[in-house]
C-alpha positions as a Markdown table, in Angstrom:
| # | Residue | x | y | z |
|---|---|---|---|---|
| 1 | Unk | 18.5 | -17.1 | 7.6 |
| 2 | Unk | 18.6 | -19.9 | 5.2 |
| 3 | Unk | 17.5 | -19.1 | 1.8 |
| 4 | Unk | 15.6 | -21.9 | 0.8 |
| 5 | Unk | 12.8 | -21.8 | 3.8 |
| 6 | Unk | 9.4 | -21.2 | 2.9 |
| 7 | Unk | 9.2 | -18.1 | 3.9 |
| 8 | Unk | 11.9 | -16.9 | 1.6 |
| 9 | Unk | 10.7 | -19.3 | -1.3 |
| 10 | Unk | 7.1 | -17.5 | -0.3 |
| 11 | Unk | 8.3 | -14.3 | -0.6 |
| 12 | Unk | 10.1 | -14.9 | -3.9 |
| 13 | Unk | 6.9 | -15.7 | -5.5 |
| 14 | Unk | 5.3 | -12.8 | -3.6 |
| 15 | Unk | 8.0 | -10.0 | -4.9 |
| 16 | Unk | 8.3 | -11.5 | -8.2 |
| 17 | Unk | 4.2 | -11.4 | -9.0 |
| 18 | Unk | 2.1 | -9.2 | -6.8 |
| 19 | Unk | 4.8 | -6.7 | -5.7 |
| 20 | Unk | 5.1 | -6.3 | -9.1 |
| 21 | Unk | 1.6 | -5.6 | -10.0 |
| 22 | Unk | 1.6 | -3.4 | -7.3 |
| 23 | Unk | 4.6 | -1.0 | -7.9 |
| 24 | Unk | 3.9 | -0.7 | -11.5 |
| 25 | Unk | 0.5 | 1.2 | -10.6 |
| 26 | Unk | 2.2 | 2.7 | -7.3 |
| 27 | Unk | 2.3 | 6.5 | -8.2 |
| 28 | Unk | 4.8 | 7.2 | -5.4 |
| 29 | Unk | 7.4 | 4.6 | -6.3 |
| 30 | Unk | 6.7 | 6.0 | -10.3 |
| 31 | Unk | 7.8 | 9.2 | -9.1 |
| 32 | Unk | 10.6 | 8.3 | -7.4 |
| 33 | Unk | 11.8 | 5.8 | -10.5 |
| 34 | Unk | 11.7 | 9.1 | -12.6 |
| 35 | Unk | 13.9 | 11.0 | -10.4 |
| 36 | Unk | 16.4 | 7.8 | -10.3 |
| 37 | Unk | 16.1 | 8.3 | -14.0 |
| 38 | Unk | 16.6 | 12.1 | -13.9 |
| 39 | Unk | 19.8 | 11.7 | -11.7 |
| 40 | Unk | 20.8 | 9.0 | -14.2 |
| 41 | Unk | 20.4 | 11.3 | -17.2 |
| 42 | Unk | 22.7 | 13.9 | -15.2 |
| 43 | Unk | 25.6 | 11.4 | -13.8 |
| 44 | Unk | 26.0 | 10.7 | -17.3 |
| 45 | Unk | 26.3 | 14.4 | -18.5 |
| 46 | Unk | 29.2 | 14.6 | -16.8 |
| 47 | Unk | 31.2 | 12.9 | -18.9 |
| 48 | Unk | 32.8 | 11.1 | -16.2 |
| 49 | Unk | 36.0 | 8.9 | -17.0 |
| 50 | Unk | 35.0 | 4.9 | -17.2 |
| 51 | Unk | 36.9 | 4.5 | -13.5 |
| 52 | Unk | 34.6 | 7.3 | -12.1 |
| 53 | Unk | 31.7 | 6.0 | -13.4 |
| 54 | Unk | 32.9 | 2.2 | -12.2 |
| 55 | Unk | 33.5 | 3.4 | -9.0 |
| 56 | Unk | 29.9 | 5.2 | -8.9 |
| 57 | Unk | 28.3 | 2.2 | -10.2 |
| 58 | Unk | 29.3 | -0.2 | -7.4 |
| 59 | Unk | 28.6 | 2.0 | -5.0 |
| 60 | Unk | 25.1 | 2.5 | -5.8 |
| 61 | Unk | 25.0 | -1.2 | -6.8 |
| 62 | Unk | 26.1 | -2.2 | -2.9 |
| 63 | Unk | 24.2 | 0.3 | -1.9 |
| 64 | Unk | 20.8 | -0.9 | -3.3 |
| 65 | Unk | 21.4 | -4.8 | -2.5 |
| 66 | Unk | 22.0 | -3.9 | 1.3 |
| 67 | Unk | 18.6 | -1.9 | 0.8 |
| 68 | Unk | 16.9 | -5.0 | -1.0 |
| 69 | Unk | 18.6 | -7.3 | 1.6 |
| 70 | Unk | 17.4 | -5.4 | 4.4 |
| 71 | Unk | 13.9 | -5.2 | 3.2 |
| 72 | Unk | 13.8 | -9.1 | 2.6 |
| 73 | Unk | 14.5 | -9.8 | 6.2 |
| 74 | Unk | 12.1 | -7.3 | 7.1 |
| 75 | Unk | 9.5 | -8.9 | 5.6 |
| 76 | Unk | 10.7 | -12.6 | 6.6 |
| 77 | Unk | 10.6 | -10.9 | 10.5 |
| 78 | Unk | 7.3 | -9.8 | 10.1 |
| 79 | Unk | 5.6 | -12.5 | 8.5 |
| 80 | Unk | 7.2 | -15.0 | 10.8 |
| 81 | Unk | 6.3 | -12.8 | 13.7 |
| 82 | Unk | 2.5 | -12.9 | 12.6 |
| 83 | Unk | 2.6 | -16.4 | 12.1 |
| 84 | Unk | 3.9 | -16.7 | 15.6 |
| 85 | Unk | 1.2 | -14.7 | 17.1 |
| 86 | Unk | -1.4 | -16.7 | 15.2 |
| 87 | Unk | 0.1 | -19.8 | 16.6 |
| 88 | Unk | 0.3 | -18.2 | 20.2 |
| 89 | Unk | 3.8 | -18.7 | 20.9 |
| 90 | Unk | 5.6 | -16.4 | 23.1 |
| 91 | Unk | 9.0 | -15.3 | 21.1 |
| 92 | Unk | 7.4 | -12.1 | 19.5 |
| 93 | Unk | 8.1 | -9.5 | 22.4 |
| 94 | Unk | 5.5 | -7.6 | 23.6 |
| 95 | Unk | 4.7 | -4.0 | 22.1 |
| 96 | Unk | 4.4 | -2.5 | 25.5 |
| 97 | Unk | 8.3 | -2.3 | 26.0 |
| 98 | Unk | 8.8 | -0.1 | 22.8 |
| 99 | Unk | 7.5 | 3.2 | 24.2 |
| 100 | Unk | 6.4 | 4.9 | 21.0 |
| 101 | Unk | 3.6 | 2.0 | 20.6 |
């Protein structure tokens, strides 16, 4: 998907204000921020050399930007899909072939 379609500039403005809003009062996501911290806090107890910690790092970093990317697309799919079945048109498949719906 191309980045600069309106659904992607649409959900740029959507992460970067109301997500926002939202997370910061989320008490879930809170929680699970504090354990990121907690874990944080212990990784660098350890003491770990600087290529240890490198190598750590990056994999975490990767790790959370295929996350992120992931859950961009999601959210492209499903808002495209619900503008498709407000339109009426026939590409979103119908729920009665996924048997857990």
């Amino acid at each position: 998907m191309a980045n600069n379609t309106v659904l992607f500039q649409i959900m740029g403005l959507r992460i970067n204000d109301a997500l926002e809003k939202i997370i910061a009062s989320e008490d879930d996501y809170q929680e699970t921020q504090k354990q990121a911290d907690i874990y944080a806090n212990q990784i660098d107890a350890l003491n770990l050399d600087g290529e240890t910690r490198l190598l750590i790092h990056r994999h975490v970093r990767v790790l959370n930007a295929n996350s992120c990317r992931y859950r961009e697309f999601a959210y492209v799919l499903g808002f495209s899909d619900y503008l498709e079945l407000l339109l009426g048109l026939s590409h979103v498949p119908s729920l009665k072939k996924y048997p857990r719906f």
